[in-house]
N, C-alpha and C positions, 0 to 999 in steps of 0.2 A: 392443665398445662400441655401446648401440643405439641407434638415428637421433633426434633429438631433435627434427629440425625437418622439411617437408617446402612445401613452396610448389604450391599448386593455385592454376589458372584463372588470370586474368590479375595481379591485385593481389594475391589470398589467402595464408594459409598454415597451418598446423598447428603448434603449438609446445607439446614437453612440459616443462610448469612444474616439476610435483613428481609424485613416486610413490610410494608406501608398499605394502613386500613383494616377492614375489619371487614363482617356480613354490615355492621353499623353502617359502614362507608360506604357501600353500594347501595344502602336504602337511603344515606342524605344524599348523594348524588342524583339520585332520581328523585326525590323531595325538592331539590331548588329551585324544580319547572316551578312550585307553586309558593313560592318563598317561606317551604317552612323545613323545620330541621328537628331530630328528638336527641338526647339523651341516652335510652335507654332501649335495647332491643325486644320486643314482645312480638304476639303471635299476629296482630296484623302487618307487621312487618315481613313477616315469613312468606304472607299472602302474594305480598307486591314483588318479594323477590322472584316467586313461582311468576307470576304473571311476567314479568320482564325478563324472564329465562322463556316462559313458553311463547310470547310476540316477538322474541328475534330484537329485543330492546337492549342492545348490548354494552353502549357506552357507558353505563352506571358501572359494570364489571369491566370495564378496561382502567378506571380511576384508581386502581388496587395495583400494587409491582411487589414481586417477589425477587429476591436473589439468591443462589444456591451455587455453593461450590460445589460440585460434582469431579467424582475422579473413575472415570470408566476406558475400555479399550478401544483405542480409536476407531475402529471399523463400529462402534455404538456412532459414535458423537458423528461420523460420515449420516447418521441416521437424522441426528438428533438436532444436527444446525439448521432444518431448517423451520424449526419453530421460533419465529422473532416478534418484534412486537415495534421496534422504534425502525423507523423508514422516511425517504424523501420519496417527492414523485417524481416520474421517467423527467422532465425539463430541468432538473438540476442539473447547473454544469461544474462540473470536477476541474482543477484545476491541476493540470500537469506542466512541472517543469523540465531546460534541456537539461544534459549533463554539468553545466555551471550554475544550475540551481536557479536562472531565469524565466521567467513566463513567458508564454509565445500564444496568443489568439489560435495559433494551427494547432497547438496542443490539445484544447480544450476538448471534453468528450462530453456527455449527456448522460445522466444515470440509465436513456434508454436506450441510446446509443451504445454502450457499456456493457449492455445489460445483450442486446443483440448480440454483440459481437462476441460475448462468453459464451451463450446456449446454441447459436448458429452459427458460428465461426466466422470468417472474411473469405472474399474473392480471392482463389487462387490465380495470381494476373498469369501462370506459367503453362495454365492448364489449355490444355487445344482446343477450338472451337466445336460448337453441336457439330459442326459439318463433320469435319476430321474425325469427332467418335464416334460419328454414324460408320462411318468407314472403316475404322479402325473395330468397329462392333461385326457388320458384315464380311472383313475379309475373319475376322477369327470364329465366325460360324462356318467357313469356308474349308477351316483347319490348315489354313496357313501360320506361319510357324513367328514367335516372335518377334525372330531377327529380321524375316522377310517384310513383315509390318513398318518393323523400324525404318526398313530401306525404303521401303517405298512414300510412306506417308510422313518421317521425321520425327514420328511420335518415339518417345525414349520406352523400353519394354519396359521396367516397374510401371510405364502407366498404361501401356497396352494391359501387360499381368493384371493389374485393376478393372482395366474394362471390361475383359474377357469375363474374369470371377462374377461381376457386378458390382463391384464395393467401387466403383470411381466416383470423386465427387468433383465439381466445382470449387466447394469451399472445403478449406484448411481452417486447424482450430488457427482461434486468437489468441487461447488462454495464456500460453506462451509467452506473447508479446505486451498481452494487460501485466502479466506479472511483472514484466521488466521496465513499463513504462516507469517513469519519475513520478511519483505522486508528491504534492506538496503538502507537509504536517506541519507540524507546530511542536516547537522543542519546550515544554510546557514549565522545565525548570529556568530557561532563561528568555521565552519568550518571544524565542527568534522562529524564521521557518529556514525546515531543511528537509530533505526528500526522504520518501521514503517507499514501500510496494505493496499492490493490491493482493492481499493471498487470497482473495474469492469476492463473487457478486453474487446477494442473493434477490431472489425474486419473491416477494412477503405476498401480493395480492393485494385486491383492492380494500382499502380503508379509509376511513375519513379521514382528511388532513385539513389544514389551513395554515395560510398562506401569512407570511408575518413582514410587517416591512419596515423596514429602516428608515432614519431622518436622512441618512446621506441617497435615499434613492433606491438603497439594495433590497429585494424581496427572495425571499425563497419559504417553497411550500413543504410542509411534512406532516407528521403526527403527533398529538401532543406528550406522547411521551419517547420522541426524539430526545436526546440530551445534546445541547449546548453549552460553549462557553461562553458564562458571562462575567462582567467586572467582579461577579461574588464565587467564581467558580463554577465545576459542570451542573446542573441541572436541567431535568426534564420543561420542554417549552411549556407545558401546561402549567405547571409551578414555578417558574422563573415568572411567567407572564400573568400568573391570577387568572388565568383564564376559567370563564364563567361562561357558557352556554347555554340559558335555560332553551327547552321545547316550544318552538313560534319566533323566538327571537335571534338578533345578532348577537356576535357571541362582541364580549367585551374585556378589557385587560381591568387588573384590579389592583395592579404594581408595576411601578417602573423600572423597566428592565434595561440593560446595554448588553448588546451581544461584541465579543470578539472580530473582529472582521480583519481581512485580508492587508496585510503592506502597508503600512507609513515606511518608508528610508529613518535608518538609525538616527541619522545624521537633522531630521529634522523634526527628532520627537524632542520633546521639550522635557520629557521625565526621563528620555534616557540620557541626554545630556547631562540633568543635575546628578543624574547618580555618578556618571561616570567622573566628574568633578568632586561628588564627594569622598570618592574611590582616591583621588590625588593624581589624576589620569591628568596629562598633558595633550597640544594639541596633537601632537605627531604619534601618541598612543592610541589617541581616542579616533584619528583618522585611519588607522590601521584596523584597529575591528572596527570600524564604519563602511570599509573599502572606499574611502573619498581621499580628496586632498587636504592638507589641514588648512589651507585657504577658505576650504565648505564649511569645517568646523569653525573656523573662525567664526565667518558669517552667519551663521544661524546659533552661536552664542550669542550671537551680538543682538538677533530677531527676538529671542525667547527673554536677554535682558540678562543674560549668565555671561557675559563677558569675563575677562579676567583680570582682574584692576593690574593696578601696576605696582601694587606690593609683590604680588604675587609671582609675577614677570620676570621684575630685578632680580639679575644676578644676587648670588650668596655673598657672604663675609669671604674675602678670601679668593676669587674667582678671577682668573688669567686672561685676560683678551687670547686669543690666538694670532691676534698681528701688531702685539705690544712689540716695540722697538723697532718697528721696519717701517723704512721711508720709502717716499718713491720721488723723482725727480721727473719736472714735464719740458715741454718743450718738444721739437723737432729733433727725431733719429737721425744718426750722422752714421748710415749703415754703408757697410761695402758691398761691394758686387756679386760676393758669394754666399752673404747675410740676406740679398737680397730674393737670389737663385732660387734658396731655403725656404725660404718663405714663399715664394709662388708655388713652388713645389708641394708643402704644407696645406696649402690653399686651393688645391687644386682635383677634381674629381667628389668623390663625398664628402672630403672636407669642405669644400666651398659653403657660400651660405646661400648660393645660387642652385646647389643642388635638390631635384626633385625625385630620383633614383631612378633615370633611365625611363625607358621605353616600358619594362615589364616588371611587376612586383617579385618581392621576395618566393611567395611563395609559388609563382607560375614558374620563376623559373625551377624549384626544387621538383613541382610536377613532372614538367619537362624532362628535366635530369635521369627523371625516375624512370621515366615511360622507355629511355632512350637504353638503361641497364637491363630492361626488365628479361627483355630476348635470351639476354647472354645466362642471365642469373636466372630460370627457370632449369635454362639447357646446364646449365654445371647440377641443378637439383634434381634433372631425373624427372621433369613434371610433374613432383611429387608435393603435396602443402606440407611446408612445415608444422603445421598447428597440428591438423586433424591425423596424418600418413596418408592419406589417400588421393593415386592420383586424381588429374583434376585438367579437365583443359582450359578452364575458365578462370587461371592463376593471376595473384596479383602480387605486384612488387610491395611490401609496407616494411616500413620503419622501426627495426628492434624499438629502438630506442626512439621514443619519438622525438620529432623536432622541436615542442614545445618542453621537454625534457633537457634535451642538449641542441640548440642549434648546432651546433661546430659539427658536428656528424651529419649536418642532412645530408653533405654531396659526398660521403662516406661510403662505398659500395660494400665496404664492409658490415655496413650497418642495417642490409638490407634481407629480409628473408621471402620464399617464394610461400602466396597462404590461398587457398581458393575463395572464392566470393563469399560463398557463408562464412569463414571463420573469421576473414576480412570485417564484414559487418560484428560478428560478434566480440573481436577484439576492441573496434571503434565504439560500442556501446557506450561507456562510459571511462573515464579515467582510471578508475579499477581494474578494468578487465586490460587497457593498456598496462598497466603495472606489471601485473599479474604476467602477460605472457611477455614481456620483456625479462621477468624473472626466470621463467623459463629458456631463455635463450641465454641470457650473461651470469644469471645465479644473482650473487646480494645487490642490489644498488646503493648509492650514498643515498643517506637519507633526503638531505639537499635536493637529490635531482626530482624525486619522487611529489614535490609539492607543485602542482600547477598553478602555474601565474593567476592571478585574479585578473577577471581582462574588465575593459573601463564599462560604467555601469553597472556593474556588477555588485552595487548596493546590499549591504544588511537589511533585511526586513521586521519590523515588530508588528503585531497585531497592534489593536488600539482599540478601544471599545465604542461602540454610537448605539443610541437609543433606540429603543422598537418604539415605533411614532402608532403604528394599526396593526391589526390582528382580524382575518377575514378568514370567514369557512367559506371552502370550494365542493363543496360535495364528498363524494366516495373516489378516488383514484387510484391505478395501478401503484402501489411503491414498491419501491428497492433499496436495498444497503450495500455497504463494499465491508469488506472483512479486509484492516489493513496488518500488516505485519511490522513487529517493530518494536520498541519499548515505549510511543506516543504512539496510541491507537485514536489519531483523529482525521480529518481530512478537509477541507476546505472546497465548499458548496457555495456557488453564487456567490463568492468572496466572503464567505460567512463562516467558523471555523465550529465545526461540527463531529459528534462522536462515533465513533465505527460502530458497526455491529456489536450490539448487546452481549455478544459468546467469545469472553477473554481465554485462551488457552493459554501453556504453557508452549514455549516457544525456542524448539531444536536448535535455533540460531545463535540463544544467548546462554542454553546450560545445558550441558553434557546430560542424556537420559541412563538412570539407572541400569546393572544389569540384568536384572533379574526381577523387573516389574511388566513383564506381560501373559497377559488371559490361557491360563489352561481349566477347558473346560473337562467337567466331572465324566463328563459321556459326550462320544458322539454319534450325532443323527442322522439318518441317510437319508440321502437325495430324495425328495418327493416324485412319486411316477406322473399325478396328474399336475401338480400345483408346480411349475421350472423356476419360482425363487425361494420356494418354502421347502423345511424339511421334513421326515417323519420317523419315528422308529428308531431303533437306535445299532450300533455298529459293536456287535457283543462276542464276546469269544477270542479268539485269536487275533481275529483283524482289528476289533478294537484297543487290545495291547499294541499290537506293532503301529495301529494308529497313535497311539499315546507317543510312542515314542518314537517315530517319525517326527509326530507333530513338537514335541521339546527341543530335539535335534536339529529340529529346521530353525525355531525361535531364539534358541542359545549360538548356532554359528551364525545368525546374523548379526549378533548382538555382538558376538566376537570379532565380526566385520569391522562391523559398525566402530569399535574401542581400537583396531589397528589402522584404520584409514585413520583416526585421531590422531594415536601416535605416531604416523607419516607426515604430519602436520596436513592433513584437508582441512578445511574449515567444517564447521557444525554443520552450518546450511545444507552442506554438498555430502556429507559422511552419514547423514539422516536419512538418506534416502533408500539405502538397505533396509531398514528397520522395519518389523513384521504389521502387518496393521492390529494385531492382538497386541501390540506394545501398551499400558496405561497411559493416559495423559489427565490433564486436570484441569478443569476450566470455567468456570466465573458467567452464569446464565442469570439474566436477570430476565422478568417475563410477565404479563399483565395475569389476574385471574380467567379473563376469558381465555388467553394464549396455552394458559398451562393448561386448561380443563380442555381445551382442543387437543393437544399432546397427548394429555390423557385417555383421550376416548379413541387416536387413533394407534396407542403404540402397547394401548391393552387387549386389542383387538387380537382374535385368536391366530390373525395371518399376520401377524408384526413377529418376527425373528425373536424368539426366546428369551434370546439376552437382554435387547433392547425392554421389553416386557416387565424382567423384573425391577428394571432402572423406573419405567414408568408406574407399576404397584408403589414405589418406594416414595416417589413424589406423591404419590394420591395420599399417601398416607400424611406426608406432612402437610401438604395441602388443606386437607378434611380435620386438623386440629388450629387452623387460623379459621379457613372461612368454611366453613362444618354446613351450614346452610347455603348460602350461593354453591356451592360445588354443587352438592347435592341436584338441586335446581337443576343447573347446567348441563348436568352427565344424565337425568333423566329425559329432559329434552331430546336428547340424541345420544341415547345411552351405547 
C-alpha cells in the first residue's frame, strides 16, 4: 500500500490526492509502437523501463499524472513553481479585454510576447538617449555635482543617481502592467466570460507539443497534458482527444472531441434562449442580461423557432389597457397666437427634430471646460495631487465623480480635483479604481451612481463548443503557462478556452490567512562564506536565542498588521502584502512522473535550501510507492 501522506517542518505536509497509471502504464505506453499490450508486470518489463530511462525515451513517463495537495511556507513554493508539465507554445495569442469587458485585436499579446515582457521588462519611452548618458556618464566621472548635471543636460537626478551608480537601465519591469491587464476567463458556473489577472508567466522549456485544429478553422498548439474545456468538461488534450502516437507514425485522434471556444452573443445562442424561456423570462428580461434590444431577442427567437405564441403574449384575466376610456378628436387645431409662440419656442434649439447638436460634441466641450479650470484649480491646491501628496508639475484636472457616473456635474468646478499623470492613469485603469478614489474624496456614494452604463455592443458572451477535425505533432518547442488569479483559473488561447497553470494556491484575495500559521524554523544557519545563496553551520548560543526571537516578533507584528489593515476596511488583495514570506499557503500540484522525478533530483540536491529538501525527500517518498520502478530508473539515470 503506498504512503499517501507525509508531514514536513513544523505545520507542512505532502498529500497524494490522485494518480493516473502505474510502472504498468509506462511499459504499455512504450508497447503501442508495436501494437502489443500486457497485463501483468514482470522482470522484462523492468528491462525496457531501464532502457527508456537510460535513451532519454521519455514520453512513456509523461503518460503518468500525479496530484498532491501540498501545504508548505511560501518562500518553498517561490522555489517550487517552477516544476510544470501542461504548457502552450510561444504563438499562442491571449486574449485581453478593455475595462467594459470587450475585445480589441491591439489587446492581444503572444505567450512569447508575454513571456518577454515579464523576464526582460518593456522600453522605458522616458529614458534619455545613449547620447545624453554618455554625457551624463562623463560629466559624473568629472565629479560634477547632481544638480549641475540636471541643468545642463535635462536629465532628472534619480536618473543621473542611476547612471553614476551603474544600475540605469532602458527598460522598466512589465510585471506591473501584465498584472493589471484584463485577461478574459470564463465564469464556468454560468458560462459567460468576464475578466480576470495574470498573477505569473512561467517558462516550462522545450517539449513536445501538437497542434490541434478545429472544424470552424481555430488551431492552437500545446502538450498533451495541457487541460482543456470540453462539452464533457476539463481534460487533459491527450485524453479528451485519444491521442495515439505510435514510434514512425502520425499521431491520430481515437475520440471525438469538442473544445469550448471563444464568443457566441447570448442573444443568438439557441440553448440559451430556451433556457431562459424556460426560466419564464420575458423579452425585456432576456434582453437586459443579453445587453441587446428586445427587438434582437425577438428576432432570433423567431431564427432558432422559440418564438412566443400568442397564448403566451395575451394579457391576463383581468388586465387594464392604460388608455381605456380616453378619446381623442382630429381634425385641424384652432390655436391662438400665444399657443402658437409656445410651441415654436418648444420646438426650438434641441428640441427640434432638425437638431444635430452643434458644431462640437458633448464631450469636447466638457474637455474644453476642463483644460480652461485647470490653471485656477492647481493654483488653489498648492501644485500638490490629490491622490498621491506629492507635488507634481505634470498635474491634471479629473473628475471626482465621473461624468459617466453623474453627467449634471461635469461643468461642476466643484467636482474637480488636481492628480499628477501617474495617478491620473491609475485612477482611469478601470471603473473600480474610479470608484474607489471617488470614495475617497465624497466618502459613500448611492449605489445607483456606482453602476456604469453598458455602452452599445457591448454583448454577453457564451462559449459554445466545435469539434477537433485533426491533431498534428510539431516537434519539440519552447512552452509557457500564465498562472491566473481568481476563482476560474482559466484563459482563453487562439479563442480556445484553456486551463492555467497546474499549481492551484490559496488565494489572499478571497480568505482571510490564519494567525498563527507561519514557518518557525528549529535552528538557524549561517550565511555561507564560499556558496552567496547557500547556508552553513548553525547560529548557537545567545544569537541564536535573540535570533528566535527577533525572528517571531517580526512574523506576529506583521500578522497583526496584516488583521488591522482588515479591520480599516483595506481589501485582502492590498492588506496581504505585509505578510512574512514564511506565512503557510496550500496549493494543488498536479505533475507528469518524469516532471516529479526532475523535482526530485534537483531539490534533493545538497545545494537546494533545506527546507525545500525535505518537501522533496517527502514526495520521493510517495512517488517510490505508485511507480517504485520507473523512479528508480529515472533518478539513476541522473541521480
Amino acid at each position: 500500500m503506498p504512503l499517501l501522506e507525509q508531514t514536513v517542518l513544523d505545520r507542512g505536509f505532502v498529500k497524494l490526492v490522485d494518480h493516473m497509471g502505474s510502472d504498468l502504464s509506462v511499459v504499455n505506453a512504450a508497447r503501442v509502437s508495436f501494437g502489443k499490450r500486457k497485463e501483468t508486470f514482470d522482470e522484462a518489463d523492468e528491462k525496457l523501463i531501464d532502457y527508456l530511462a537510460a535513451h532519454d525515451h521519455t514520453s512513456p513517463f509523461r503518460h503518468t499524472s500525479m496530484t498532491f495537495h501540498v501545504k508548505a511556507p511560501i518562500f518553498v513554493f517561490r522555489q517550487w513553481m517552477k516544476h510544470r508539465i501542461a504548457c502552450l507554445t510561444g504563438d499562442a495569442v491571449v486574449t485581453f479585454v478593455n475595462t467594459n469587458g470587450v475585445a480589441n485585436p491591439r489587446l492581444r499579446k503572444t505567450m512569447d510576447e508575454l513571456w518577454t515582457a515579464w523576464s526582460a521588462g518593456q522600453g522605458n519611452g522616458t529614458a534619455p538617449d545613449e547620447a545624453r548618458v554618455a554625457l551624463v556618464r562623463d560629466m559624473a566621472r568629472q565629479g560634477i555635482s547632481d544638480r549641475e548635471i540636471q541643468r545642463q543636460t535635462g536629465v532628472d537626478r534619480a536618473t543621473v543617481r542611476k547612471i553614476r551608480q551603474g544600475t540605469f537601465s532602458t527598460k522598466g519591469s512589465a510585471r506591473s502592467r501584465i498584472r493589471n491587464m484584463n485577461l478574459r476567463v470564463l465564469n464556468e458556473r454560468d458560462n459567460t466570460f468576464e475578466t480576470g489577472h495574470i498573477a505569473g508567466i512561467v517558462e516550462r522549456g522545450p517539449q513536445p507539443v501538437y497542434r490541434l485544429t478545429l472544424a470552424d478553422g481555430k488551431q492552437l498548439t500545446m502538450t498533451t497534458n495541457h487541460r482543456v474545456l470540453t462539452s464533457q468538461g476539463w481534460m487533459r488534450m491527450g485524453e479528451a482527444t485519444g491521442l495515439e502516437h505510435p514510434e514512425g507514425e502520425e499521431p491520430r485522434m481515437t475520440r471525438p472531441c469538442s473544445l469550448m471556444v471563444n464568443g457566441v452573443e447570448a442573444h443568438r445562442d439557441a440553448h440559451w434562449l430556451r433556457e431562459q424561456r424556460s426560466l419564464g423570462r420575458g423579452l425585456a428580461e432576456m434582453a437586459e442580461l443579453a445587453g441587446c434590444s428586445p427587438h434582437t431577442i425577438r428576432k432570433w427567437l423567431k431564427v432558432h423557432d422559440l418564438s412566443f405564441s400568442p397564448e403566451e403574449t395575451r394579457f391576463g384575466r383581468g388586465h387594464e389597457s392604460w388608455n381605456r376610456g380616453r378619446s381623442y378628436s382630429s381634425g385641424p387645431m384652432d390655436l391662438t397666437e400665444a399657443q402658437r409662440a409656445k410651441r415654436r419656442l418648444h420646438r426650438s434649439g434641441k428640441a427640434s427634430n432638425w437638431w444635430r447638436g452643434g458644431l462640437s460634441s458633448e464631450r469636447e466641450k466638457i474637455g474644453a471646460w476642463t483644460a480652461r479650470q485647470a490653471k485656477v484649480l492647481h493654483a488653489n491646491n498648492g501644485g500638490i495631487c490629490q491622490a498621491c501628496g506629492e507635488r507634481s508639475e505634470a498635474l491634471h484636472a479629473h473628475h471626482i465623480i465621473p461624468v459617466w457616473m453623474d453627467p449634471s456635474r461635469a461643468f461642476d468646478a466643484g467636482n474637480l480635483a488636481s492628480v499628477c499623470s501617474t495617478c491620473h492613469r491609475t485612477i482611469h485603469r478601470n471603473r473600480d479604481a474610479e470608484v474607489a478614489f471617488a470614495r475617497t474624496c465624497v466618502g459613500t456614494l448611492p449605489p445607483e451612481l456606482e453602476q456604469k452604463p453598458r455602452r452599445t455592443g457591448d454583448h454577453r458572451l457564451l462559449a459554445h463548443p466545435v469539434a477537433v477535425s485533426t491533431v498534428a505533432f510539431l516537434g519539440v518547442q519552447p512552452t509557457y503557462d500564465l498562472c491566473v488569479e481568481g476563482p476560474w483559473h482559466n484563459f482563453v488561447a487562439n479563442g480556445i478556452v484553456v486551463h492555467n497553470s497546474e499549481f492551484n494556491e490559496i488565494s489572499g484575495r478571497y480568505v482571510e490567512f490564519p494567525e498563527d500559521e507561519f514557518f518557525v524554523p528549529e535552528t538557524f544557519r549561517r550565511q555561507a562564506k564560499v556558496n552567496k545563496q547557500g547556508s552553513e553551520g548553525r547560529v548557537d548560543g545567545p544569537d541564536g536565542d535573540q535570533a528566535h526571537e527577533v525572528f517571531l516578533a517580526t512574523c506576529r507584528n506583521a500578522v497583526a498588521q496584516y488583521k488591522q489593515l482588515i479591520a480599516l476596511g483595506v481589501c485582502r488583495e492590498q492588506a496581504r502584502c505585509v505578510l512574512p514570506l514564511g506565512l503557510y499557503s496550500e496549493v494543488y500540484w498536479t505533475v507528469s512522473l518524469q516532471a516529479a522525478a526532475h523535482f526530485i533530483r534537483l531539490r534533493t540536491d545538497s545545494h537546494a535550501q533545506w527546507e525545500i529538501q525535505q518537501y522533496a525527500h517527502a514526495v520521493r517518498g510517495i512517488v517510490e510507492g505508485v511507480y517504485p520502478r520507473s523512479l528508480q530508473a529515472l533518478l539513476r539515470v541522473r541521480p
